[in-house]
C-alpha positions as CSV (number, residue, x, y, z in Angstrom):
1,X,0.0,0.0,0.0
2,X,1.2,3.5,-1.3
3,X,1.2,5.7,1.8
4,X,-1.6,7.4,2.5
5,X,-2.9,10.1,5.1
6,X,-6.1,11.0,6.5
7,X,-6.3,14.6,8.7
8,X,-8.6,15.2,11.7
9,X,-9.6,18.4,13.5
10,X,-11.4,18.4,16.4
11,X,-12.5,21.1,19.5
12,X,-9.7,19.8,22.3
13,X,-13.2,18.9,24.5
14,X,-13.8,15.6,26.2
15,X,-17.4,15.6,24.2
16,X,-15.0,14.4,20.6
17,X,-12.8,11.7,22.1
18,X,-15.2,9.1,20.1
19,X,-15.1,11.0,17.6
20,X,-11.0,10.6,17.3
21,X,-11.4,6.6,18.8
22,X,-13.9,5.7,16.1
23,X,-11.9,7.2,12.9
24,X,-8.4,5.9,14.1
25,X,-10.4,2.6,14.7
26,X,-12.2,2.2,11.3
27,X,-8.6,3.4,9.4
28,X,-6.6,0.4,11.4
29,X,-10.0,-1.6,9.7
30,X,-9.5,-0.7,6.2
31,X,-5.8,-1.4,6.7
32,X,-6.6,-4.9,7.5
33,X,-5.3,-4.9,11.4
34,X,-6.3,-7.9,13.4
35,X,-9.1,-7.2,15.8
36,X,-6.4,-7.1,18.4
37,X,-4.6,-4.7,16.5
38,X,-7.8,-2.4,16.0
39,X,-8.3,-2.2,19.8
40,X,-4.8,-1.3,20.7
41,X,-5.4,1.9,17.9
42,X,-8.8,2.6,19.1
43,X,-7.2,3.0,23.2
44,X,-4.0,4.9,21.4
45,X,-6.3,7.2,19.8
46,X,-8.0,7.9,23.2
47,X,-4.9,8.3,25.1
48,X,-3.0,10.4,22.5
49,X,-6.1,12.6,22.4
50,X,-6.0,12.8,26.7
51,X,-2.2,13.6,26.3
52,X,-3.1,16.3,23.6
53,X,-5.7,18.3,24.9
54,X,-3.8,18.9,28.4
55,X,-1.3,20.9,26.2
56,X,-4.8,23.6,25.9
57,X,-4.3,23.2,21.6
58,X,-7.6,25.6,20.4
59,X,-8.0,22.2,18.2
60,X,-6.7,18.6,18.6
61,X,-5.3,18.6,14.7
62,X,-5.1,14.2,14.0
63,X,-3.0,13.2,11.1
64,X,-3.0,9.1,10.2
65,X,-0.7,8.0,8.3
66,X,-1.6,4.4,6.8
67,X,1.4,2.3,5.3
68,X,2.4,-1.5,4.6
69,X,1.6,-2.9,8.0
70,X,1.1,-0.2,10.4
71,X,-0.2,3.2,11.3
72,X,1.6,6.5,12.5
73,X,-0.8,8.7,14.4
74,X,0.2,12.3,15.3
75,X,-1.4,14.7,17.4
76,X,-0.8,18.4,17.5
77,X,0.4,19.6,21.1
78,X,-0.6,23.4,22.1
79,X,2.0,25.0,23.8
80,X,0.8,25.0,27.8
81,X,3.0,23.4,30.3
82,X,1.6,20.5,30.9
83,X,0.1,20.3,34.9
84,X,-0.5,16.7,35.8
85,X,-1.3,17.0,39.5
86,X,-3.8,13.8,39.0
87,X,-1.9,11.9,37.5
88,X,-3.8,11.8,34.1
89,X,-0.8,12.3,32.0
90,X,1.3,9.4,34.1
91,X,-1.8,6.8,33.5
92,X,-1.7,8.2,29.4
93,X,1.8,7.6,28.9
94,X,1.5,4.3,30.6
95,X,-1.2,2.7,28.8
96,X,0.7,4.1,25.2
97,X,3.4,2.1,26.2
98,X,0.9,-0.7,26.5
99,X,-0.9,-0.3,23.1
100,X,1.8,1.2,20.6
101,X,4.9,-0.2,19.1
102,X,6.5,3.5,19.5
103,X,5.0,6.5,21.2
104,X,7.5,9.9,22.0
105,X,6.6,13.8,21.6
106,X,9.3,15.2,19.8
107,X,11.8,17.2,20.6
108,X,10.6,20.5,20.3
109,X,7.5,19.5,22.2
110,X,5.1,20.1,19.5
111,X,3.9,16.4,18.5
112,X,3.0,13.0,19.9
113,X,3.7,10.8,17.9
114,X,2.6,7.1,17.9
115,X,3.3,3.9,15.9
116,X,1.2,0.7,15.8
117,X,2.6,-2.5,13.4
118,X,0.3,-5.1,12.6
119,X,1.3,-8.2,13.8
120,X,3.9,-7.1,16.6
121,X,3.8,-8.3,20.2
122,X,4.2,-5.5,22.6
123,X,8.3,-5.4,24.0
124,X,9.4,-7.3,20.6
């Protein structure tokens, strides 16, 4: 498969988390992911959406990229320090390192970036 990329934007509000868990969910579909595979996008999706919106982006700005057995997913961070006094950010990066084959923001803080491979048993 030829790469190709799929954009989201969405208000950085609690009410579109499904919206973001459904789409990453029926793209890991049409790329032929195992079920298992499908539910580890689906809680990546909903995690990197947690981790993005306590950045404060105006808009939680998705991009999917779809290639030969696995999906990058990017989120576009805002540019508030991040408070996690409950923990929310702690339990996020915790259950990304559960569900994705990669996960890091990059350097300059203004991405998460995640990785899910078809096929790969998590710590391989």
């Amino acid at each position: 498969m030829a790469k190709q990329t799929v954009r989201l934007s969405v208000p950085a509000e609690a009410d579109f988390a499904r919206t973001v868990r459904m789409m990453a969910a029926n793209l890991a579909v049409v790329s032929n992911m195992s079920v298992d595979d499908v539910e580890d996008v689906r809680m990546a999706a909903e995690e990197g959406f947690v981790y993005c919106c306590a950045t404060k982006p105006d808009a939680c700005e998705v991009s999917f990229d779809l290639l030969d057995g696995e999906m990058h997913t990017t989120f576009t961070l805002g540019m508030s320090d991040i408070d996690d006094e409950d923990g929310t950010l702690g339990l996020a990066e915790l259950l990304l390192s559960a569900v994705c084959d990669e996960h890091a923001v990059s350097d300059d803080g203004l991405y998460l970036h995640l990785v899910k491979r078809t096929g790969v048993a998590h710590g391989e």
